[in-house]
C-alpha positions in Angstrom: 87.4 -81.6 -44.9 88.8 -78.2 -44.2 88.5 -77.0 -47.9 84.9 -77.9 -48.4 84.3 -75.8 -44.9 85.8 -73.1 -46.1 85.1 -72.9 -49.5 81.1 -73.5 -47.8 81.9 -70.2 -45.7 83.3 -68.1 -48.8 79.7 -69.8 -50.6 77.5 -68.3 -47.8 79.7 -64.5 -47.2 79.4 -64.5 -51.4 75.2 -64.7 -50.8 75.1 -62.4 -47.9 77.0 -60.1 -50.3 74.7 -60.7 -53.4 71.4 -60.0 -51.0 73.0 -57.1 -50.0 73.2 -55.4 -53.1 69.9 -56.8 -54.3 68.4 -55.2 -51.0 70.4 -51.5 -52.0 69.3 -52.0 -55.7 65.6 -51.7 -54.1 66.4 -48.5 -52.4 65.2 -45.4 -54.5 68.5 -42.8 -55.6 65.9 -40.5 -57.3 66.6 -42.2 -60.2 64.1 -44.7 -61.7 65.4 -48.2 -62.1 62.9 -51.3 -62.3 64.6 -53.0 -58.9 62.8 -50.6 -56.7 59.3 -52.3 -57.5 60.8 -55.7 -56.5 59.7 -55.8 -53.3 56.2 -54.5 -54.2 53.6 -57.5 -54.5 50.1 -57.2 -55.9 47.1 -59.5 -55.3 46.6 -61.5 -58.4 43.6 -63.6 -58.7 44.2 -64.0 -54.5 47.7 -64.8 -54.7 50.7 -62.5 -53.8 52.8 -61.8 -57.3 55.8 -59.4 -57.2 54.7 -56.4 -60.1 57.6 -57.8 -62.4 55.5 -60.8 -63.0 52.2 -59.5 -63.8 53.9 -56.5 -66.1 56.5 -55.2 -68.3 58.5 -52.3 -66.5 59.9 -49.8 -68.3 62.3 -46.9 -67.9 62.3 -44.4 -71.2 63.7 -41.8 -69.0 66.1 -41.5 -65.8 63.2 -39.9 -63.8 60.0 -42.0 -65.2 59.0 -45.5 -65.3 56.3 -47.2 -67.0 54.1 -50.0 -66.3 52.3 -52.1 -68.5 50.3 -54.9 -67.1 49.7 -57.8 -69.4 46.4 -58.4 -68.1 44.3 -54.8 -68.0 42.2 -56.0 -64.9 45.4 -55.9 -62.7 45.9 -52.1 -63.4 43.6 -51.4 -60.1 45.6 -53.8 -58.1 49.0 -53.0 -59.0 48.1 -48.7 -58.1 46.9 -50.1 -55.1 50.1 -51.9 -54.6 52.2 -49.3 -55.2 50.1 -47.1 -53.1 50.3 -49.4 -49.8 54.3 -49.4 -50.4 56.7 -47.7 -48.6 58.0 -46.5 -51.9 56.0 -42.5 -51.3 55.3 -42.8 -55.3 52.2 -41.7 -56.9 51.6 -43.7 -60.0 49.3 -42.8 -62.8 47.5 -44.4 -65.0 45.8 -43.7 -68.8 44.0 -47.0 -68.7 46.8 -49.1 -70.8 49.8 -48.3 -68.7 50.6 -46.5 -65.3 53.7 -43.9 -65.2 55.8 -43.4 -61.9 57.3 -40.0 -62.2 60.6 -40.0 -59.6 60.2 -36.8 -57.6 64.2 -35.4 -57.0 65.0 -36.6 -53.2 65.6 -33.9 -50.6 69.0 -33.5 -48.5 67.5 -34.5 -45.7 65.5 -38.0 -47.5 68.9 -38.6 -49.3 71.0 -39.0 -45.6 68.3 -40.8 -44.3 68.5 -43.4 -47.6 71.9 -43.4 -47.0 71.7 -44.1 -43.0 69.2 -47.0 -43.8 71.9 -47.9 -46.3 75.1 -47.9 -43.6 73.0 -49.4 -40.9 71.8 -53.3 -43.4 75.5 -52.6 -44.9 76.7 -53.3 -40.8 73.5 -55.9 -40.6 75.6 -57.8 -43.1 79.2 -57.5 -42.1 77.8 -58.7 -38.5 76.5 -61.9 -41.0 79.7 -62.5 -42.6 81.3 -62.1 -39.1 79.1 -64.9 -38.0 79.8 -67.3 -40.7 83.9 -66.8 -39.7 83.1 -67.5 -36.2 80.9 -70.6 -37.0 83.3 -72.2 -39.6 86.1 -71.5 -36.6 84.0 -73.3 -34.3 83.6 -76.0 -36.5 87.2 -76.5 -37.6 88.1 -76.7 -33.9 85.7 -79.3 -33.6 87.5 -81.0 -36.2 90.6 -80.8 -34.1 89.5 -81.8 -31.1 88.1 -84.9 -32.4 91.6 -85.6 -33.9 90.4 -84.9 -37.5 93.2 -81.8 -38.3 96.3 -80.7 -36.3 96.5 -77.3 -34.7 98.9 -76.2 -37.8 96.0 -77.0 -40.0 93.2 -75.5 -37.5 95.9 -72.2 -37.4 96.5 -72.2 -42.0 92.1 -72.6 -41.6 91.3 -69.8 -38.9 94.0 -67.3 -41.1 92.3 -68.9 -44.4 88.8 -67.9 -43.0 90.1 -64.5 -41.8 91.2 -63.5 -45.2 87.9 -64.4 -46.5 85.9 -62.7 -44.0 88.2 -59.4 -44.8 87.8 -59.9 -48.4 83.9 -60.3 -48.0 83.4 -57.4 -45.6 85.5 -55.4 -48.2 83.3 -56.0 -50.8 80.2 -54.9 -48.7 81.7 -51.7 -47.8 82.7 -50.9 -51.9 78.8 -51.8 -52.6 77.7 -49.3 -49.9 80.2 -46.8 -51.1 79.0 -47.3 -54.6 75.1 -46.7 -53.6 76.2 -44.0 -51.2 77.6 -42.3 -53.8 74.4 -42.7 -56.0 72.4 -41.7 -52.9 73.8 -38.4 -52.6 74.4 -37.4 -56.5 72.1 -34.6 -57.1 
């Protein structure tokens, strides 16, 4: 009983870790990298589609990335997506494929990336910290009903401790990393 909670805990702080690099992976360094149009969705024959689905992405070099839809008559609808995004590219198109040059990011753009960055990198610690506190809760449940002694409830509250260091350790070596990125000129 107290395993399979914890090991549900270290199951859910291992997601909250994966989402959080997925969510950095979307954040433009000034380098071009396919994950940044993942959150970008175009309207495709009236329903929502991320671009990766309706097209081949492509990055032949560090500052460009190319687009090639697989159906021609999305072209309008994917500029238009990329337009509407929060993503302040231009992309251009030839009629076969559209091209997203990666302008070079400012000081002052690269520290705000990078305070976004800090500020969902403390988002999830805060959701890691809640996943300790409600796996605590629930192992003292299990000793107030009589299911686990308070040695066991103690070995489980240190057990969930070192996973929630561990976790929060890991989110602060992904920021780092993308940090790091961030602010390479």
């Amino acid at each position: 009983m107290v395993k399979e909670t914890l090991k549900e805990a270290e199951d859910r702080m291992k997601k909250t870790c994966e989402l959080f690099r997925k969510e950095l992976a979307s954040i433009r360094a000034g380098r071009a990298s396919p994950a940044i149009l993942e959150r970008v969705t175009v309207d495709y024959y009236g329903s929502a589609m991320p671009v990766n689905q309706v097209a081949t992405i492509s990055v032949p070099e560090p500052r460009l990335m190319v687009i090639q839809p697989w159906d021609k008559s999305t072209m309008g609808a994917i500029e238009k997506a990329i337009l509407k995004s929060d993503l302040g590219i231009t992309p251009r198109s030839d009629g076969t494929v559209i091209r997203l040059v990666i302008p070079p990011l400012t000081e002052d753009r690269r520290r705000d990336l990078a305070r976004g960055a800090h500020k969902k990198a403390e988002e999830e610690r805060v959701a890691i910290r809640n996943v300790r506190r409600e796996t605590i809760d629930l192992l003292k449940e299990f000793e107030k009903e009589g299911d686990i002694s308070e040695d066991e409830l103690h070995r489980a509250q240190e057990e969930a401790q070192k996973l929630t260091d561990k976790y929060v350790k890991e989110i602060d070596a992904i920021l780092e990393a993308k940090e790091k990125e961030i602010m390479e000129v």
